[in-house]
PADO-265327 format. One record per atom (N, C-alpha, C, O): residue number from 1; residue in one letter; atom name; x negated, y negated, z negated. Coordinates in steps of 0.02 Angstrom, whole numbers, plus 32768, in hexadecimal, padded with zeros to 4 digits. Example, Ala and Ser with C-alpha at 12.3 -4.5 7.8 and 13.67 -1.06 7.14 Angstrom:
2
+--------+-------+--------+------+-------+------+
: lumtor : kolti : vextor : east : north :   up :
+--------+-------+--------+------+-------+------+
:      1 :     A :      N : 7D6C :  811C : 7E7A :
:      1 :     A :     CA : 7D99 :  80E1 : 7E7A :
:      1 :     A :      C : 7D6C :  80A5 : 7E7A :
:      1 :     A :      O : 7D38 :  80A6 : 7E59 :
:      2 :     S :      N : 7D7E :  8070 : 7E9E :
:      2 :     S :     CA : 7D54 :  8035 : 7E9B :
:      2 :     S :      C : 7D7B :  7FFE : 7E76 :
:      2 :     S :      O : 7D62 :  7FC7 : 7E6E :
+--------+-------+--------+------+-------+------+
END
This chain:
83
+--------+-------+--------+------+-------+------+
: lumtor : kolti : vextor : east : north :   up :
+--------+-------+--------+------+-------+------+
:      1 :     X :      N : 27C5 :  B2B7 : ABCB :
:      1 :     X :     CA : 2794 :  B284 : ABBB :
:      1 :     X :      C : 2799 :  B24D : ABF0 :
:      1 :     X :      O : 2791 :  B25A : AC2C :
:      2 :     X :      N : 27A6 :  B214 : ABDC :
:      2 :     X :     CA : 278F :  B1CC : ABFD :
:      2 :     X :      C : 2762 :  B1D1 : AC22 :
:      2 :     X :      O : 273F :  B203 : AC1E :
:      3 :     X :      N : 2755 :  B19D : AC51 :
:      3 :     X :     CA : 2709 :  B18C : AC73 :
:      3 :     X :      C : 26E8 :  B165 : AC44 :
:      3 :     X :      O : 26AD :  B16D : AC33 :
:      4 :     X :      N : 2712 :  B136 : AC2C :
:      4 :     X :     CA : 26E8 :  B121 : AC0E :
:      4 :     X :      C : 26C3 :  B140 : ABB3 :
:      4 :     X :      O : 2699 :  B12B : AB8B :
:      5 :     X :      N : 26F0 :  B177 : ABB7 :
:      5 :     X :     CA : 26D5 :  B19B : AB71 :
:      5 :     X :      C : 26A3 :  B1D6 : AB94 :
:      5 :     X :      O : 2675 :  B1E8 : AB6F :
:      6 :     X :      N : 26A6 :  B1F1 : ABCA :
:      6 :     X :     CA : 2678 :  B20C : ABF1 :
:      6 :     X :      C : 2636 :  B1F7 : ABE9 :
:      6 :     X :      O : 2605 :  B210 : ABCD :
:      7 :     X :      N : 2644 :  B1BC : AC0D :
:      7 :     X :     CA : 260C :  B189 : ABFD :
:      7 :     X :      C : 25D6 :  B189 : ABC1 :
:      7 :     X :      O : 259B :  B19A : ABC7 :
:      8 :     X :      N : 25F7 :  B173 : AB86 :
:      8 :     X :     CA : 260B :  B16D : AB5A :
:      8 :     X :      C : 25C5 :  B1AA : AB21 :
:      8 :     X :      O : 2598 :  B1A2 : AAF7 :
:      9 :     X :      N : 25EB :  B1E7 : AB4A :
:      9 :     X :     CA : 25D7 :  B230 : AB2C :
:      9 :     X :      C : 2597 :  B230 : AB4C :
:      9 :     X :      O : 2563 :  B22F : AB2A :
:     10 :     X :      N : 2596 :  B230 : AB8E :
:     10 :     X :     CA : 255C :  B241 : AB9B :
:     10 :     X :      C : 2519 :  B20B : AB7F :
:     10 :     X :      O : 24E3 :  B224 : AB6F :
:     11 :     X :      N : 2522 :  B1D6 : AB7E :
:     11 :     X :     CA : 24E9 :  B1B0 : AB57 :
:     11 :     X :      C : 24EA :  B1C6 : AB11 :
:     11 :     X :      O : 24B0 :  B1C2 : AAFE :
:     12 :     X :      N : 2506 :  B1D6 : AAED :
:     12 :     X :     CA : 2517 :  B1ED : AAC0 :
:     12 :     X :      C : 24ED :  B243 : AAA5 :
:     12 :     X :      O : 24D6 :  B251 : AA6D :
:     13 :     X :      N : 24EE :  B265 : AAD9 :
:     13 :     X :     CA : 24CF :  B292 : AAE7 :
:     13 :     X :      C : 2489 :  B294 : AAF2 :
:     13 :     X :      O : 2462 :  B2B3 : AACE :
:     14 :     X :      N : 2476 :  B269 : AB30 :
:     14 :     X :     CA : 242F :  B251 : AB4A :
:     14 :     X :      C : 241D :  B241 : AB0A :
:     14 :     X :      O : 23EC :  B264 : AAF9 :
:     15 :     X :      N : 2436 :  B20D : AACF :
:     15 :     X :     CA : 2408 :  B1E7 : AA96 :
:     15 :     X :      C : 23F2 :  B238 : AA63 :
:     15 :     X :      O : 23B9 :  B242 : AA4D :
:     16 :     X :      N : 2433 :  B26D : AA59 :
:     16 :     X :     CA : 242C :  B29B : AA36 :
:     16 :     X :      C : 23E6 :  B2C6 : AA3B :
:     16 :     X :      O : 23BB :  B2DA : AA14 :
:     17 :     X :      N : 23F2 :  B2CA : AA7F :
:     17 :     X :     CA : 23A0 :  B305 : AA9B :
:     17 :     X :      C : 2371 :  B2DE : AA98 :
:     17 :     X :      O : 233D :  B2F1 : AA7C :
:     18 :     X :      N : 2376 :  B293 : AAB8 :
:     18 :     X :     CA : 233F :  B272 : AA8E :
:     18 :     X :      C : 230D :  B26D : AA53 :
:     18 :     X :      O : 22CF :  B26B : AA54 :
:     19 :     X :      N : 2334 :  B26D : AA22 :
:     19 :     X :     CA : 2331 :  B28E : A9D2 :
:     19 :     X :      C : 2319 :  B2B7 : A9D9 :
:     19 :     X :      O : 22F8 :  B2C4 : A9A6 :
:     20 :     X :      N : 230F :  B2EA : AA0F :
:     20 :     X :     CA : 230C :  B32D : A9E7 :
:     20 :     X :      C : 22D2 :  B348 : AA1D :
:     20 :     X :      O : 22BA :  B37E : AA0C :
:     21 :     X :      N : 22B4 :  B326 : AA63 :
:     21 :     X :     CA : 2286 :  B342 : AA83 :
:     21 :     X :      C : 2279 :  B303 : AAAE :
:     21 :     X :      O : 229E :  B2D2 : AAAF :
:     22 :     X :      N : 223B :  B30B : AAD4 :
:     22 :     X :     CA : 2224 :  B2DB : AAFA :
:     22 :     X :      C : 2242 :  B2D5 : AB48 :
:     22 :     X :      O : 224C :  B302 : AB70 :
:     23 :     X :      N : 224E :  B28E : AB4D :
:     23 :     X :     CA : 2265 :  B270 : AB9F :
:     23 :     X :      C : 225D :  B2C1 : ABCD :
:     23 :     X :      O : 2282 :  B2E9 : ABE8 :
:     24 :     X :      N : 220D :  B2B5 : ABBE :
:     24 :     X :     CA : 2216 :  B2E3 : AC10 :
:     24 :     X :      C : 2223 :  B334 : AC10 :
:     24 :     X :      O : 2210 :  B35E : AC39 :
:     25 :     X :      N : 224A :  B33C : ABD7 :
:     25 :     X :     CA : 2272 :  B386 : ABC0 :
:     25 :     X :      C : 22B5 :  B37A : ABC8 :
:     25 :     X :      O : 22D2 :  B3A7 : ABAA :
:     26 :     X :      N : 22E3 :  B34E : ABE4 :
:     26 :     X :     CA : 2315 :  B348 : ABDD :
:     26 :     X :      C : 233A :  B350 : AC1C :
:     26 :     X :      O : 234B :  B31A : AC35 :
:     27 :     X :      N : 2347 :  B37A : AC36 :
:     27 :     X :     CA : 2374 :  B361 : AC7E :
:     27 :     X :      C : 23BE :  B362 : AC76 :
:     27 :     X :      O : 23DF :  B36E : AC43 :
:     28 :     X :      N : 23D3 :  B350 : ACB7 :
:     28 :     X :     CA : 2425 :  B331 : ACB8 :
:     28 :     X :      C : 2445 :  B371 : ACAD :
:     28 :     X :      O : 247E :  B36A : AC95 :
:     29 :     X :      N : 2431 :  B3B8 : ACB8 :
:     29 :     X :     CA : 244C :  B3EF : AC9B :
:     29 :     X :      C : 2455 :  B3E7 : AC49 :
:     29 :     X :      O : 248B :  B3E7 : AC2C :
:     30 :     X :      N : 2401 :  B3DD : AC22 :
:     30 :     X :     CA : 241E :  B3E3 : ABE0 :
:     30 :     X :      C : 2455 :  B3A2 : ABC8 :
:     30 :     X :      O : 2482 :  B3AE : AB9F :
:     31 :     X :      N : 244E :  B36C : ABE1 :
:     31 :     X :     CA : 248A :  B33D : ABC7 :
:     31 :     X :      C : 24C5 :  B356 : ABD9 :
:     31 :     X :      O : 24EB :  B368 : ABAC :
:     32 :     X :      N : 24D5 :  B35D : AC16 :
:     32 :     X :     CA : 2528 :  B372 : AC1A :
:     32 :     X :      C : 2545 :  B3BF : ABF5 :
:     32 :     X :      O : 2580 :  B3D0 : ABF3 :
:     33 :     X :      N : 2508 :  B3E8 : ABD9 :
:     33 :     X :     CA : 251D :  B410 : ABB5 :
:     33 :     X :      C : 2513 :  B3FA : AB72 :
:     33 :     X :      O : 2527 :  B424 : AB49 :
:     34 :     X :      N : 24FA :  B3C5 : AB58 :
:     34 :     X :     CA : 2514 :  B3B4 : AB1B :
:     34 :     X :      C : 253D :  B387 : AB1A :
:     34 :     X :      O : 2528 :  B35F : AAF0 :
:     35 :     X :      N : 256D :  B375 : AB30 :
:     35 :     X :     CA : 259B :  B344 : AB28 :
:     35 :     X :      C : 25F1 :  B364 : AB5A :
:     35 :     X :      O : 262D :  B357 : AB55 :
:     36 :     X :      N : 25CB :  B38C : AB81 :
:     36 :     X :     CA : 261A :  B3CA : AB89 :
:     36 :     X :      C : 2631 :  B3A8 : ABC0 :
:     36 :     X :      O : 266E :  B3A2 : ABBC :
:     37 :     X :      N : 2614 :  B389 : ABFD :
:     37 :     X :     CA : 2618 :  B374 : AC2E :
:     37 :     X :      C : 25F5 :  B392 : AC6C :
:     37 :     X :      O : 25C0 :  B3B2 : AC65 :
:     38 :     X :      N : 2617 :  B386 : ACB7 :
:     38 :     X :     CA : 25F6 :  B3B2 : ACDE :
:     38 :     X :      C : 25BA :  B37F : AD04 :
:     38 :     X :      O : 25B3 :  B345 : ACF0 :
:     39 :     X :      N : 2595 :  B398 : AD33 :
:     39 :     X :     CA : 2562 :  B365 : AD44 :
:     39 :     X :      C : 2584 :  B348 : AD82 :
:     39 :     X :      O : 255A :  B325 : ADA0 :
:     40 :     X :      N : 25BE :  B347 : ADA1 :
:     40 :     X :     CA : 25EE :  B31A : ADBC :
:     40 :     X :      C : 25E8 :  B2F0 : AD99 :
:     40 :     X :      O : 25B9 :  B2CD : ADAA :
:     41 :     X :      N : 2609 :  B2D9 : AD5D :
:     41 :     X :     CA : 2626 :  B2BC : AD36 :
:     41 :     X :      C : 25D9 :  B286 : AD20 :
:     41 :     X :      O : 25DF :  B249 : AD1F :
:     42 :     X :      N : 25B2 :  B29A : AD17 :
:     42 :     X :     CA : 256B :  B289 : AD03 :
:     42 :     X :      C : 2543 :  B257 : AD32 :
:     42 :     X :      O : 2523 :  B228 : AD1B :
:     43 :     X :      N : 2549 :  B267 : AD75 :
:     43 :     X :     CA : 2541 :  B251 : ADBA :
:     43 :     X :      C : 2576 :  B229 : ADDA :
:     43 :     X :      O : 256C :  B20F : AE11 :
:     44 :     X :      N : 25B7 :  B221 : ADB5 :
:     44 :     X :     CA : 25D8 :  B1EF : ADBC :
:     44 :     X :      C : 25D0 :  B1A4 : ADA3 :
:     44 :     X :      O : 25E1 :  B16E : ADBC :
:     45 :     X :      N : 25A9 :  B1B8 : AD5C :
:     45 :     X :     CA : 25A2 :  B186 : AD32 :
:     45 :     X :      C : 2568 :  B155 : AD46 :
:     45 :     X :      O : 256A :  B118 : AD50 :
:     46 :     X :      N : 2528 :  B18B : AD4A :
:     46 :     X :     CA : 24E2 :  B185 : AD4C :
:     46 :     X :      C : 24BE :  B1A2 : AD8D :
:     46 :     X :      O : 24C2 :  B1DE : AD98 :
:     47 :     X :      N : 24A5 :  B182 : ADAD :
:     47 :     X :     CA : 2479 :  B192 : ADDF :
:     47 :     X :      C : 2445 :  B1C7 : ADD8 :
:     47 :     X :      O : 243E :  B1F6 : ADFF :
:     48 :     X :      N : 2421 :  B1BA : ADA3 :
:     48 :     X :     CA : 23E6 :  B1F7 : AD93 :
:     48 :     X :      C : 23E2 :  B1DD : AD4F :
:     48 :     X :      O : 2404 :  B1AC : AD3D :
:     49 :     X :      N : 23B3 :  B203 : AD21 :
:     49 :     X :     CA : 239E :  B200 : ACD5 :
:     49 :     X :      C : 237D :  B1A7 : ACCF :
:     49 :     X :      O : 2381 :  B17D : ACA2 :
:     50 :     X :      N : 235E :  B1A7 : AD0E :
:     50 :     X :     CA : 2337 :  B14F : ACE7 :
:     50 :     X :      C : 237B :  B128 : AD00 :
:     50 :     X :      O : 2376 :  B0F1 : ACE4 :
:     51 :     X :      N : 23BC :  B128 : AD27 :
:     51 :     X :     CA : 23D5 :  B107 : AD27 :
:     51 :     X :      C : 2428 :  B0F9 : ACD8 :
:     51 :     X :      O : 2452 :  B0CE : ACCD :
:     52 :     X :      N : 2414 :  B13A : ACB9 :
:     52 :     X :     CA : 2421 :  B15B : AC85 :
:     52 :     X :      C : 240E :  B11C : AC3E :
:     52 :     X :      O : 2430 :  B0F6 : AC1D :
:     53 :     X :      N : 23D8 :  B129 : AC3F :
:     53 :     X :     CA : 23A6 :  B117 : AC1E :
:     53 :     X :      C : 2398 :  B0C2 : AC31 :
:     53 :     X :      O : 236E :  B0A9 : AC0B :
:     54 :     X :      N : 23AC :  B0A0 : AC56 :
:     54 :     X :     CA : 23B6 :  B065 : AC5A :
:     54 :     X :      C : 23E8 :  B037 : AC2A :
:     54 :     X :      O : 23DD :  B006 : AC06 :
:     55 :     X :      N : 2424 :  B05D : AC39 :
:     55 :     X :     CA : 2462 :  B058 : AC20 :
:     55 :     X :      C : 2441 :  B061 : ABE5 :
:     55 :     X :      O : 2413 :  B037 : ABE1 :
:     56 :     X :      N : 2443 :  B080 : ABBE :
:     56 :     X :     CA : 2430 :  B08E : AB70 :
:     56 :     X :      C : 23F6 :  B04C : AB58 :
:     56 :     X :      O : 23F4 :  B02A : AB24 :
:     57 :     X :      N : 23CA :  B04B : AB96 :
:     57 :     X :     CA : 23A1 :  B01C : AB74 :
:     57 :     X :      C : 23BF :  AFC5 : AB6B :
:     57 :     X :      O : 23AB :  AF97 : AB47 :
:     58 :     X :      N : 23F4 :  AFC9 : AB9B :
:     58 :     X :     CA : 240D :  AF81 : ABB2 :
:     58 :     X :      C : 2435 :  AF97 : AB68 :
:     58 :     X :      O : 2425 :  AF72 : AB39 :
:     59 :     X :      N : 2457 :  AFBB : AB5C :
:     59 :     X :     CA : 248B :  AFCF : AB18 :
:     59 :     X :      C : 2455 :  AFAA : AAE1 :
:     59 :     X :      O : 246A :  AF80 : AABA :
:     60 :     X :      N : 241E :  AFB9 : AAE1 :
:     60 :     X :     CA : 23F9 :  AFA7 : AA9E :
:     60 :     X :      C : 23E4 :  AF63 : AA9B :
:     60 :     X :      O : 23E8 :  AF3C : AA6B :
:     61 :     X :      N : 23D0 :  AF5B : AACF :
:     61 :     X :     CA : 23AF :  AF03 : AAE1 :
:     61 :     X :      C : 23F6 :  AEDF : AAC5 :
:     61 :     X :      O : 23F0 :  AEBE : AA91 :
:     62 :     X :      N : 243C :  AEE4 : AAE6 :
:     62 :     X :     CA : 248A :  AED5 : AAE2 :
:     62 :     X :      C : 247B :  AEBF : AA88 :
:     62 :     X :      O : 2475 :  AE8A : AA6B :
:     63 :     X :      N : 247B :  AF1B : AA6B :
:     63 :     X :     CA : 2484 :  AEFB : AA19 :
:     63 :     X :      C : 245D :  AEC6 : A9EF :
:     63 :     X :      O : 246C :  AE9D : A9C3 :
:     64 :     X :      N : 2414 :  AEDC : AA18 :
:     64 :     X :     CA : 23D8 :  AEB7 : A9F4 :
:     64 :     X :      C : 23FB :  AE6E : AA0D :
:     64 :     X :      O : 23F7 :  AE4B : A9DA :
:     65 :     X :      N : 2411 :  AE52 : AA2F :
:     65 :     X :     CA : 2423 :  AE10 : AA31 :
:     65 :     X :      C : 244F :  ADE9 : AA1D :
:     65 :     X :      O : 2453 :  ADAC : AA17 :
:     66 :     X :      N : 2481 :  AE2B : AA0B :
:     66 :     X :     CA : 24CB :  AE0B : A9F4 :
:     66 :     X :      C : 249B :  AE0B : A99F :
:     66 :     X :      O : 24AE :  ADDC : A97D :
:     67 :     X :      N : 246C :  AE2F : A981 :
:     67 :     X :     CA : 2466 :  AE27 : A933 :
:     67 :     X :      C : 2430 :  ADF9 : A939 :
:     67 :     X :      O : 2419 :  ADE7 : A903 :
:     68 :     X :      N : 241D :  ADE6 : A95E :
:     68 :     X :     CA : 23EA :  ADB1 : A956 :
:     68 :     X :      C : 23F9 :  AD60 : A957 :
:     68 :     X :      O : 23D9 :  AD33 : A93D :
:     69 :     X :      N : 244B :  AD5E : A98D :
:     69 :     X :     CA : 2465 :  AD1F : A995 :
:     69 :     X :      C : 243E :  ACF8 : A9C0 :
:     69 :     X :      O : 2422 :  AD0D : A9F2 :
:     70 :     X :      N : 243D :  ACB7 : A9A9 :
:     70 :     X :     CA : 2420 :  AC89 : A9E8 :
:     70 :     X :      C : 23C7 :  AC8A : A9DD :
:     70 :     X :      O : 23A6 :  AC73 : A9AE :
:     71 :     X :      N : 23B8 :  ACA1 : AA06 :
:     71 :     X :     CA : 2363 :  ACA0 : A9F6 :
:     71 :     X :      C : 233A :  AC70 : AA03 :
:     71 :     X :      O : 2338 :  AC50 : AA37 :
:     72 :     X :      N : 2306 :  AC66 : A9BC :
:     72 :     X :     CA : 22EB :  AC2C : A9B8 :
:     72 :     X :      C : 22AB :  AC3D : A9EE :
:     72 :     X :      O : 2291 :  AC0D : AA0B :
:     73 :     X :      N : 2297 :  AC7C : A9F8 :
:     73 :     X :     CA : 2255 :  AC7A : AA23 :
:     73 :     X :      C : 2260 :  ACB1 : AA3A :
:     73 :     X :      O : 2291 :  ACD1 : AA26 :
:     74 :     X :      N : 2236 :  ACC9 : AA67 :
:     74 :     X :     CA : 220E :  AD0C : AA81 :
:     74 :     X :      C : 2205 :  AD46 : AA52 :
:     74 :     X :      O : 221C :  AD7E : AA47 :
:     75 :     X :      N : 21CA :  AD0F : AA34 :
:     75 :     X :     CA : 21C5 :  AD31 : A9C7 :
:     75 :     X :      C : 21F6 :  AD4A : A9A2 :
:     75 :     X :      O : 21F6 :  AD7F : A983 :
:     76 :     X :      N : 2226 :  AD1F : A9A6 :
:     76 :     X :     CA : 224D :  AD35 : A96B :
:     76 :     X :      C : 227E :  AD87 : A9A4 :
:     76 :     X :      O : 2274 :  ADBC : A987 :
:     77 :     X :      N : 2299 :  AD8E : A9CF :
:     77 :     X :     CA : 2293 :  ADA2 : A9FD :
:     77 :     X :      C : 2288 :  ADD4 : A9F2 :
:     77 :     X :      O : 22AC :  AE01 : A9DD :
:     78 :     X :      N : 2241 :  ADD5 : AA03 :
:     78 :     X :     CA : 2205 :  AE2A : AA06 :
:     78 :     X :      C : 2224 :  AE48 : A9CE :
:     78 :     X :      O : 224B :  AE78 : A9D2 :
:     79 :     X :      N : 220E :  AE20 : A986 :
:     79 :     X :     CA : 2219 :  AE39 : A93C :
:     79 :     X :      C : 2254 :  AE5D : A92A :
:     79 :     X :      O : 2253 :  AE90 : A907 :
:     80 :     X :      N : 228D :  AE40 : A944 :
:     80 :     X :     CA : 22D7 :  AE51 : A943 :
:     80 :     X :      C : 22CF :  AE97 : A95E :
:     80 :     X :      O : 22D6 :  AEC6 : A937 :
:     81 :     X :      N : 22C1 :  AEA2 : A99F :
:     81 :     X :     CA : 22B0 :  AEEE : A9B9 :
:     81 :     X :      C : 2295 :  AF07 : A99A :
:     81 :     X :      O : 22AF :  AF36 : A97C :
:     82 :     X :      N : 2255 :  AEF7 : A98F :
:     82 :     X :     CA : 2221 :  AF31 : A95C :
:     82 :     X :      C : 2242 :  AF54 : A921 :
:     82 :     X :      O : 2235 :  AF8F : A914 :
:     83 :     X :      N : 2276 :  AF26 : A8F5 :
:     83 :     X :     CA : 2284 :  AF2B : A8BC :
:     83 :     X :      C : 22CF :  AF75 : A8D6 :
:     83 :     X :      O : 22F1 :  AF8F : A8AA :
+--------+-------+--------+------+-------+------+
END
């Protein structure tokens, strides 16, 4: 595996258990055992779970902007996220 498919897996992972139980049930044990990585590898990437969880959120803000294009407001903005 890549670093950057490492990478890759483990957000990938973090979003999975997400789905499936709450933030503060999740530790860096259960991600690197769902995605088949060691917690070296995990701690290479990511500092701790909120620095984890940054990345993913900057990932979403990233799409919400590229489908929204040039934004006419704040408004239109918020809505684009919500939706």
């Amino acid at each position: 595996m890549t670093a950057f498919s490492a990478r890759e897996a483990i957000k990938a992972a973090a979003l999975r258990l997400l789905e499936e139980r709450p933030l503060r049930e999740i530790t860096v044990k259960d991600i690197v055992q769902e995605c088949g990585v060691n917690r070296n590898t995990f701690y290479y990437h990511f500092r701790d779970i909120p620095a984890l969880l940054e990345d993913l959120i900057t990932d979403q803000a990233d799409r919400i902007i590229a489908a929204q294009g040039p934004a006419l407001s704040l408004a239109d903005c918020l809505e684009t996220a919500a939706r």
